[in-house]
C-alpha positions, 0 to 999 in steps of 0.5 A: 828825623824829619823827611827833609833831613833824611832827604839831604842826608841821602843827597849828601851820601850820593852827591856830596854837600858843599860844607866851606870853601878852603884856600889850598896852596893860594888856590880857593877850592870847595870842601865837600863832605859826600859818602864814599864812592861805589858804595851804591851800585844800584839805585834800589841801594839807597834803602841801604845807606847809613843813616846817624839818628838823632840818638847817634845810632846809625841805621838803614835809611830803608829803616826810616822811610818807604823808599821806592823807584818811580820812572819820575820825580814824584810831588807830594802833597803840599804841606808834607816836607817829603821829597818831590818836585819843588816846581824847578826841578825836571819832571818826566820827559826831561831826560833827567833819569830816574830819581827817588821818592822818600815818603 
């Protein structure tokens, strides 16, 4: 599993990805695949989740990577593929809270 993927699979559990768009009773609405709510209650719960491995097991996605708390988005060297500040997301000061670093 690459950082990138373990990233999104993180931002979908928390957030929620937009997997289609369905028609409901003549109403279009977005079909939105995301972990179940309150399973996280603390940001340090992140190590926590469950992650599906290429081989199918499910493992803590403390278990794949260093996961910590910065007060911050944190930018990785160019190159790496690790999450961090892509140059259009908030930085420090921004009022944009805290976010995660996944290296």
């Amino acid at each position: 599993m690459t950082a990138r993927e373990l990233g999104l699979t993180v931002d979908t559990y928390n957030d929620g990805l937009r997997v289609a768009e369905i028609t409901v009773q003549g109403k279009r609405i977005d079909l939105i695949l995301q972990g179940p709510e309150r399973t996280i209650t603390e940001t340090q719960g992140i190590a926590n989740l469950p992650v599906v491995t290429a081989s199918g097991t499910i493992v803590p996605a403390g278990s794949l990577a260093h996961i910590e708390m910065t007060a911050g988005l944190t930018k990785s060297p160019p190159g790496t593929g690790t999450h961090g500040n892509a140059g259009n997301w908030p930085g420090p000061g921004s009022g944009a809270g805290n976010r995660h670093g996944y290296h």
